[in-house]
C-alpha positions as CSV (number, residue, x, y, z in Angstrom):
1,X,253.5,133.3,56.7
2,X,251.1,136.2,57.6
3,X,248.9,137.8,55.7
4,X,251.1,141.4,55.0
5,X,253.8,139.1,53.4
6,X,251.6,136.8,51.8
7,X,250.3,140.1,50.1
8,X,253.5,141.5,49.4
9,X,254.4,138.8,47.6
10,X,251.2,138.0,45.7
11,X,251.9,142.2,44.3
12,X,255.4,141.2,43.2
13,X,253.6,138.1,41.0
14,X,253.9,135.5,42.6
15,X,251.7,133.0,42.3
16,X,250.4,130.7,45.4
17,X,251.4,126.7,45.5
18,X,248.9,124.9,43.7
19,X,246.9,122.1,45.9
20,X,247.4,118.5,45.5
21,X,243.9,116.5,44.6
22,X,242.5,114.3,47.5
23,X,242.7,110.6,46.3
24,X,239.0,109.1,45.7
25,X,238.0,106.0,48.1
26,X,235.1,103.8,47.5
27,X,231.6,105.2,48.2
28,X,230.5,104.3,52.3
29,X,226.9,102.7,52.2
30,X,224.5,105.1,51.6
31,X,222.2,103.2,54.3
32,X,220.8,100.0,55.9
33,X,220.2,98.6,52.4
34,X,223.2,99.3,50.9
35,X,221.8,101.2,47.9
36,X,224.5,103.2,45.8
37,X,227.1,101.1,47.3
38,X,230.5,101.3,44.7
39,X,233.2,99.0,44.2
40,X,236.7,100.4,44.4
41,X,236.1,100.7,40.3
42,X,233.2,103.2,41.9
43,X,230.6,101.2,39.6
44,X,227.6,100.1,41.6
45,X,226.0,96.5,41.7
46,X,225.6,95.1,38.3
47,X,223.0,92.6,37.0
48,X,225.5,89.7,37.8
49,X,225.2,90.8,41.8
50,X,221.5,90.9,41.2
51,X,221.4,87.4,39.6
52,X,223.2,86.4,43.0
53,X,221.0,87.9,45.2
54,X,218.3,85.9,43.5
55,X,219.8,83.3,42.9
56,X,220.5,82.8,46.9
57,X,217.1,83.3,47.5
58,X,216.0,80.0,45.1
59,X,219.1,78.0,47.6
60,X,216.6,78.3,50.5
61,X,213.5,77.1,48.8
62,X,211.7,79.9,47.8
63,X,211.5,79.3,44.5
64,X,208.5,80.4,42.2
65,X,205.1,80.2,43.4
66,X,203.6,76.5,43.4
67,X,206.2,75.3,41.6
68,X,206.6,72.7,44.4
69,X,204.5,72.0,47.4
70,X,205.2,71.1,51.6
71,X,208.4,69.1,52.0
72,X,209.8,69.6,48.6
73,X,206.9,68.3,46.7
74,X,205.5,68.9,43.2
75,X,201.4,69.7,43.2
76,X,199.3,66.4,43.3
77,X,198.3,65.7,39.5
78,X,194.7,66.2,39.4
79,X,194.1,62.2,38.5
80,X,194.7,61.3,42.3
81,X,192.7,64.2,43.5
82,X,189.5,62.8,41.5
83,X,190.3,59.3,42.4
84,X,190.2,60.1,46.2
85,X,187.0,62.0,45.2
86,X,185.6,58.9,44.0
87,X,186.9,57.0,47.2
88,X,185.2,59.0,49.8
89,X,181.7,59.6,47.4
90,X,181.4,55.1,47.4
91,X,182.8,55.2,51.2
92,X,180.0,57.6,51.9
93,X,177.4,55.6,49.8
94,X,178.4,52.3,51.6
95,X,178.1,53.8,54.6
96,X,174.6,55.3,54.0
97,X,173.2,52.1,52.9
98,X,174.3,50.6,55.9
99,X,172.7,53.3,58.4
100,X,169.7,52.4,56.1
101,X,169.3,48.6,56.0
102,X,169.8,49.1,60.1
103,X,167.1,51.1,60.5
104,X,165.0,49.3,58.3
105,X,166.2,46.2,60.7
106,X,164.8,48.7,63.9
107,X,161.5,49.2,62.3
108,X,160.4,45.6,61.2
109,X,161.5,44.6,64.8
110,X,159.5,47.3,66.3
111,X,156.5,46.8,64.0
112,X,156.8,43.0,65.1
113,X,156.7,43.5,68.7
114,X,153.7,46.2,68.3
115,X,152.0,43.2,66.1
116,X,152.6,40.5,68.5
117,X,151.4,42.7,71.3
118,X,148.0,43.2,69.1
119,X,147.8,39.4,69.3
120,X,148.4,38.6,72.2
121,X,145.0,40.8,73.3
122,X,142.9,39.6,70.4
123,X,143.2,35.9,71.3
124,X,143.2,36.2,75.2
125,X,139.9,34.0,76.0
126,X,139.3,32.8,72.6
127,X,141.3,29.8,72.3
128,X,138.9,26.4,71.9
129,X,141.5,23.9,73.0
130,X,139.8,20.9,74.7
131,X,141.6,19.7,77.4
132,X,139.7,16.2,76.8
133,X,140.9,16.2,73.2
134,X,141.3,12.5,71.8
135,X,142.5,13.4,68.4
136,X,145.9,14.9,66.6
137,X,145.3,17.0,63.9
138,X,149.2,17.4,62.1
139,X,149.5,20.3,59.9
140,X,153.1,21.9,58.1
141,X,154.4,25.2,60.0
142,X,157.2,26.5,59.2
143,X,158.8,24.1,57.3
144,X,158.4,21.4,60.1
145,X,155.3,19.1,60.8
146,X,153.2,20.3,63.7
147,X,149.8,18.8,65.6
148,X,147.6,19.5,67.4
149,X,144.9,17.6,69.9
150,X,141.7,18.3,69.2
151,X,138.2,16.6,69.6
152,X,136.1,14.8,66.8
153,X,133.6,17.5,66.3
154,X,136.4,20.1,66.4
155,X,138.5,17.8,63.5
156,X,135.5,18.0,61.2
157,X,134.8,22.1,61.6
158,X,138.7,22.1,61.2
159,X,138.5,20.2,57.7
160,X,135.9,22.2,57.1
161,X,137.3,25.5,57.3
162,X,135.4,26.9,60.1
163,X,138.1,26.8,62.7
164,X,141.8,27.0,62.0
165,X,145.2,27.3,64.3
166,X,147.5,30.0,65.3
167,X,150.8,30.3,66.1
168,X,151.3,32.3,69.9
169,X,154.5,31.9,72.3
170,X,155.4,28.0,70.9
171,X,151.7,27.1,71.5
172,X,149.4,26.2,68.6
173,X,145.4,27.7,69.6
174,X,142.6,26.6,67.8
175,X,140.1,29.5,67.2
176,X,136.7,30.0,64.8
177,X,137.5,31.2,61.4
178,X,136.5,34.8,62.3
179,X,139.3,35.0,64.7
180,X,141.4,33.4,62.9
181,X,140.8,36.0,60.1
182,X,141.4,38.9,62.6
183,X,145.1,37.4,63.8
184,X,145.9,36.8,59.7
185,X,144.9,41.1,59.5
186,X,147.4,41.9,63.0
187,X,150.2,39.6,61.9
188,X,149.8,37.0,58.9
189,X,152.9,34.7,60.2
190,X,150.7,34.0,63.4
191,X,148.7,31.9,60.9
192,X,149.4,28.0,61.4
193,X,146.9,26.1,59.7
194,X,143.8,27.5,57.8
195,X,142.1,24.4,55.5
196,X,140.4,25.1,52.3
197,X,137.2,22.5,51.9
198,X,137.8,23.0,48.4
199,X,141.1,22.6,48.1
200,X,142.2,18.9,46.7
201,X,142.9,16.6,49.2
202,X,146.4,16.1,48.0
203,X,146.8,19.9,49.2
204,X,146.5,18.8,52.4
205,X,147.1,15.2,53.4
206,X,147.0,15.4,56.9
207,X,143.2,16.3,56.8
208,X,142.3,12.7,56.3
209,X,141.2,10.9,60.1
210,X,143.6,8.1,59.9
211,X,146.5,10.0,59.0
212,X,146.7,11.2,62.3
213,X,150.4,10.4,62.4
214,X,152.4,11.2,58.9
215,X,154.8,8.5,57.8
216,X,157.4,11.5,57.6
217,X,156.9,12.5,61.0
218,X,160.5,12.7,63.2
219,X,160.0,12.1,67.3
């Protein structure tokens, strides 16, 4: 119809067809997040599709924080961590003590060596052993029974306390009591046999000429 008749009509009274309503469709997402989204009841997401949401989120483990640890398990009670505390302070302490009673090992073994060495230069030339020697003088070393040869005259300065024996390589010197007191001052366990004049004689039994071989002596 053009627009003359359309006005013609309109001045006679008329009245022009009403429009029909377009029907109302859901809501199209508003973006990537979906935020404003609408059912076909045009209400948006309620606290049920919330609770979902979430509730997917706690099906893949990501629950609330530390309420369980790697691999599904709970936080060690704090008992076990103080008992492995306690584990690794002894472990530690056994260990230093060990570190310790080796070095203290080292250091006796190196003060024994620098001792011996000492000796060894403080008795070079100075032993009196006879090598005509028609007497054996037995003395206790060590726990064992020792001898050693020596002449008359040196038997009687040996029972008198103005020589004595010490101990070097195996080999039993004799010495004057002066030396004898400088090898006791380097290394004390050097010192076989020093006799006391005053001691009693049953100190020292083997001091006595015709015991010159002890009825407990093994061959």
């Amino acid at each position: 119809m053009s627009d003359s008749l359309r006005d013609q009509l309109l001045g006679l009274g008329f009245k022009p067809a009403p429009v029909a309503d377009k029907p109302k469709g859901p809501r199209r997402k508003d973006g990537p997040g979906g935020k404003g989204r609408t059912d076909a009841r045009g209400k948006g997401p309620g606290p049920a599709d919330a609770g979902s949401r979430r509730g997917g989120q706690g099906a893949k483990g990501q629950g609330p924080k530390g309420a369980r640890g790697p691999g599904g398990r709970g936080p060690r009670p704090d008992g076990d961590i103080d008992l492995a505390k306690a584990y690794a302070i002894r472990a530690q302490r056994e260990k230093d003590e060990r570190i310790r009673v080796e070095r203290e090992k080292q250091e006796a073994a190196r003060l024994r060596r620098e001792a011996q060495a000492k000796l060894a230069t403080l008795l070079e030339g100075k032993g009196l052993n006879a090598a005509d020697a028609e007497h054996v003088r037995h003395f206790e070393y060590g726990g064992k029974i020792k001898r050693i040869h020596v002449t008359e005259e040196q038997l009687r300065a040996l029972n008198a306390g103005e020589l004595g024996v010490v101990q070097r390589n195996g080999r039993y010197l004799l010495v004057t009591a002066a030396t004898l007191a400088e090898a006791e001052a380097i290394f004390p366990a050097a010192v076989a046999l020093r006799v006391d004049p005053n001691a009693p004689a049953e100190d020292d039994p083997y001091a006595d000429p015709k015991y010159q071989v002890p009825d407990d002596l093994v061959w």
